[in-house]
C-alpha positions in Angstrom: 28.1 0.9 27.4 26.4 4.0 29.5 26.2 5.7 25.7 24.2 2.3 24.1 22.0 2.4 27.0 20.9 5.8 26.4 20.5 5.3 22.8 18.5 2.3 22.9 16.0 3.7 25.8 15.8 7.1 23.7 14.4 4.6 20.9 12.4 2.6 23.0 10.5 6.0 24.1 10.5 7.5 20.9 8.3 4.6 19.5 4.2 5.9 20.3 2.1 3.1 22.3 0.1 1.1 20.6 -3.6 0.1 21.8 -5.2 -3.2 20.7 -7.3 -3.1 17.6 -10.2 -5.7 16.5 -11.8 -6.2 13.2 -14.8 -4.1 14.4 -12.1 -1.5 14.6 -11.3 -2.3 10.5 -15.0 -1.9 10.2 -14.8 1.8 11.9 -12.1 2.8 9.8 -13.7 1.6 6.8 -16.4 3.7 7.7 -14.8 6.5 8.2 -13.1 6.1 4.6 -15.9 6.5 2.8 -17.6 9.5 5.0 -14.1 11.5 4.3 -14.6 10.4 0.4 -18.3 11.5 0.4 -17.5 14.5 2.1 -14.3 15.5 0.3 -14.1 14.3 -3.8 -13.5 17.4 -5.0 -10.6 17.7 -3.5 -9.6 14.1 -4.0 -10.4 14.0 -7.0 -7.4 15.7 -8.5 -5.3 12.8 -6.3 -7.1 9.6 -7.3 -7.1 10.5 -11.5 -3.5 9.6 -11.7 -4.1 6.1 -10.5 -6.6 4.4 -13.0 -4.7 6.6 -16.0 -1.5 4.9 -14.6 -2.8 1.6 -14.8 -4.2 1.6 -18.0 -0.9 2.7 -19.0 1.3 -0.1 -17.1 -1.9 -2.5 -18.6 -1.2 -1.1 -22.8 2.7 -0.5 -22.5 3.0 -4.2 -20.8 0.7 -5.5 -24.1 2.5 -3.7 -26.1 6.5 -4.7 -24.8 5.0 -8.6 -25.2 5.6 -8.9 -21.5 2.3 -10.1 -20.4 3.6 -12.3 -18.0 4.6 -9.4 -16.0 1.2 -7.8 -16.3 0.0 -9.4 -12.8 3.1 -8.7 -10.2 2.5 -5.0 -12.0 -0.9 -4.8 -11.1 -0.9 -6.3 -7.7 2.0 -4.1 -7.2 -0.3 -1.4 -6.1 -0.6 -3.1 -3.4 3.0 -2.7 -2.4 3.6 1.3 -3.4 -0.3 2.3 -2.7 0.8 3.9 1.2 2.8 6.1 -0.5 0.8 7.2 -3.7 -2.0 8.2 -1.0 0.1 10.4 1.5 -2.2 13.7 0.4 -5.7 11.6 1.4 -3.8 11.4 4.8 -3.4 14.7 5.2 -6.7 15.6 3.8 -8.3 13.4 6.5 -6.3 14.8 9.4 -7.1 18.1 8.3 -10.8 17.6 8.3 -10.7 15.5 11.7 -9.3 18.9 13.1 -11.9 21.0 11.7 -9.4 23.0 9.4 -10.3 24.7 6.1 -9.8 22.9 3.3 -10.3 25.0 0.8 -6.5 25.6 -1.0 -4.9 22.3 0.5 -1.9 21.2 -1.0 -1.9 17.7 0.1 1.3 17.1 -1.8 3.2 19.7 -0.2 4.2 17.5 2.1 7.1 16.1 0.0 8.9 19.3 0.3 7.8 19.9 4.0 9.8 18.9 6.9 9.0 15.8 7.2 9.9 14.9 3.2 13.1 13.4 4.1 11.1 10.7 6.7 8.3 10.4 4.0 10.3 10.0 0.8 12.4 7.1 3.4 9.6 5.1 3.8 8.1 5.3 0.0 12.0 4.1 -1.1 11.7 0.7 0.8 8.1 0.5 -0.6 9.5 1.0 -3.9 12.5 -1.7 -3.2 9.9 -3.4 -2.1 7.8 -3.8 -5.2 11.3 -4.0 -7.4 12.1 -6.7 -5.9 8.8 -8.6 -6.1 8.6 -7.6 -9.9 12.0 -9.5 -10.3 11.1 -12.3 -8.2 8.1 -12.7 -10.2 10.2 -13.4 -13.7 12.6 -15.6 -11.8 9.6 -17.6 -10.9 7.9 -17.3 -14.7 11.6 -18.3 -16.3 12.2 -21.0 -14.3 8.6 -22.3 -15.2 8.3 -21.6 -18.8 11.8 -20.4 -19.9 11.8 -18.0 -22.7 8.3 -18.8 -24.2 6.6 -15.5 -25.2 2.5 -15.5 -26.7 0.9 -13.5 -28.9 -2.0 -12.7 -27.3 -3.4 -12.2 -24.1 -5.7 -15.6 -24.6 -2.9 -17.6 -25.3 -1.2 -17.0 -22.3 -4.2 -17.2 -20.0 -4.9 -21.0 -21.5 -0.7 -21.7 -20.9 -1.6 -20.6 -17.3 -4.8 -21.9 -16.7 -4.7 -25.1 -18.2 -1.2 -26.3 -17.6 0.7 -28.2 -14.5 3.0 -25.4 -15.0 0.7 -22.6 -14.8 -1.3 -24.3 -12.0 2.0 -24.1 -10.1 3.2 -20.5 -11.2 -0.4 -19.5 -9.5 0.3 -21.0 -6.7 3.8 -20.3 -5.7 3.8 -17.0 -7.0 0.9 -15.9 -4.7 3.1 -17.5 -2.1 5.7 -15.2 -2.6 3.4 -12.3 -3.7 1.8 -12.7 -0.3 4.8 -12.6 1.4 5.8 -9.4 -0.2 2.6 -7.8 0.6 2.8 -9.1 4.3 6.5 -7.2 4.1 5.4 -4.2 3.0 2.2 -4.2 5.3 4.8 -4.0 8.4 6.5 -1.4 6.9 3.7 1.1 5.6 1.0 -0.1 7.8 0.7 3.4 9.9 4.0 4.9 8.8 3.1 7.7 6.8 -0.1 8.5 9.0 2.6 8.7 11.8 4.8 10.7 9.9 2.5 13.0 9.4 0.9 13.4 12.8 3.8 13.3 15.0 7.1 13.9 12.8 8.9 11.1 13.9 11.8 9.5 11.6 10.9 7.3 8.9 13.4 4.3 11.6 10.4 5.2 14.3 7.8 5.1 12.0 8.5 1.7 10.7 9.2 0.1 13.7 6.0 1.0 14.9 4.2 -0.3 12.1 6.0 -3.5 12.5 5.0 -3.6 16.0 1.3 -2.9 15.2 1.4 -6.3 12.9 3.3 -7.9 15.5 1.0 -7.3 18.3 -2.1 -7.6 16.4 -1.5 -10.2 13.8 -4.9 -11.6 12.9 -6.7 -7.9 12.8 -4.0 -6.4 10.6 -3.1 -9.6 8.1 -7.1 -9.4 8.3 -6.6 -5.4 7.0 -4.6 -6.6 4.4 -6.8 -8.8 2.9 -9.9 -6.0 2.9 -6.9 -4.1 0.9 -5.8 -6.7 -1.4 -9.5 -7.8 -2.1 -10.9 -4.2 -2.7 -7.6 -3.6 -5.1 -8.9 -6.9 -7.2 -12.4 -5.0 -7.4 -10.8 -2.3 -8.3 -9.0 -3.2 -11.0 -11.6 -5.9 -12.5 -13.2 -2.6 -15.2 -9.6 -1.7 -16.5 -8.3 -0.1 -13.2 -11.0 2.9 -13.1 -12.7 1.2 -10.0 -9.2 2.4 -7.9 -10.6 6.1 -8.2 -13.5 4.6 -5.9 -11.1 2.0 -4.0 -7.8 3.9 -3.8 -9.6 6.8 -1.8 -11.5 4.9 0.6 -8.8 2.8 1.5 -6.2 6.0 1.9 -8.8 7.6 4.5 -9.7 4.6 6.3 -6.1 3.9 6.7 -5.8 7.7 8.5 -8.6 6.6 10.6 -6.7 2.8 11.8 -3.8 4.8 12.4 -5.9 6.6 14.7 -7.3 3.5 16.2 -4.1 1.7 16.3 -1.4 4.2 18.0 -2.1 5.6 21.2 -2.2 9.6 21.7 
């Protein structure tokens, strides 16, 4: 009993205070994004290439495997694995917020640092995450359609957009999409940032980001809109606009963090 006590107050002290964050603090960190992107693209610039090349890649290969049906959940999947992809904009970020050189940064190294095994944690449930949206996705298309395929692009976008069925494999599947997202958002929505900053365990870091959307619901599933809605844009001119978005959003995210937990 004495030993379960202990346990549970170590976690309860191990878990960083959290303040009380507004949309005008959304707005800050926004802000702040795009003054880290301005000030840094050359060294972001490196980072942010592999995202738009890997989307036009998800966007031909899907085309090509006659899977179009998939091609959405894959797309909006960056939502779901993004916090992950951008751990080196983080540390860029804090290293410029402490007035470090930057010249030589390996943003990256920090998947063979110390705190890999916390990191690396986190991106795993991100990526079980997105898994298992991607399969709930063709549950939902099969039980709607079965095992129609289309030849083109245009011919599944009429089945969609002009059918009961379609109407209702839009609507449910942003259902569960957005539940997915709203999933993922508790888990990643300051853990890496935390991670980084403070080395705490990826159990700690989690918790706390859970606890952010818990105690500030309608600010952070506000945040996750701003992300989902900047993705869209971002992906509208075959997925290049996510070396503008991806960036902004991986800085401002720093600079919530910031906002969000307590010193």
């Amino acid at each position: 009993m004495a030993l379960s006590h202990a346990a549970s107050t170590r976690l309860v002290v191990a878990r960083p205070n959290l303040r009380r964050i507004e949309v005008t603090d959304l707005k800050a960190a926004l802000l702040k994004g795009v003054e880290d992107f301005m000030v840094l693209p050359t060294h972001v610039l490196f980072l942010i290439a592999i995202y738009p090349v890997a989307g036009v890649i998800i966007a031909a290969a899907t085309f090509e495997s006659d899977l179009l049906p998939i091609i959405f959940p894959l797309a909006s999947g960056f939502a779901l694995i993004g916090p992950f992809a951008a751990i080196g904009l983080y540390e860029l970020s804090r290293q410029r917020e402490r007035g470090l050189p930057l010249a030589g940064t390996r943003p990256f190294a920090l998947l063979t640092g110390r705190h890999a095994r916390s990191i690396l944690a986190v991106g795993l449930v991100l990526m079980l995450i997105f898994v298992a949206w991607i399969i709930a996705a063709m549950e939902l298309y099969w039980a709607l359609f079965g095992s129609e395929t289309y030849h083109s692009a245009f011919a599944f976008a009429e089945a969609v957009l002009t059918t009961p069925r379609g109407w209702m494999l839009i609507v449910i599947g942003n259902l569960v999409g957005a539940a997915f997202s709203l999933i993922a958002l508790a888990v990643s929505a300051v853990s890496f940032p935390l991670i980084i900053d403070r080395g705490v365990d990826a159990g700690t870091a989690i918790e706390t980001s859970a606890a952010l959307l818990r105690e500030n619901p309608r600010t952070m599933i506000t945040w996750g809109l701003v992300v989902a809605g900047l993705l869209v844009l971002g992906m509208v001119p075959l997925f290049v606009g996510l070396a503008l978005v991806l960036p902004i959003l991986g800085h401002a995210t720093w600079h919530l963090y910031r906002r969000a937990v307590a010193p």
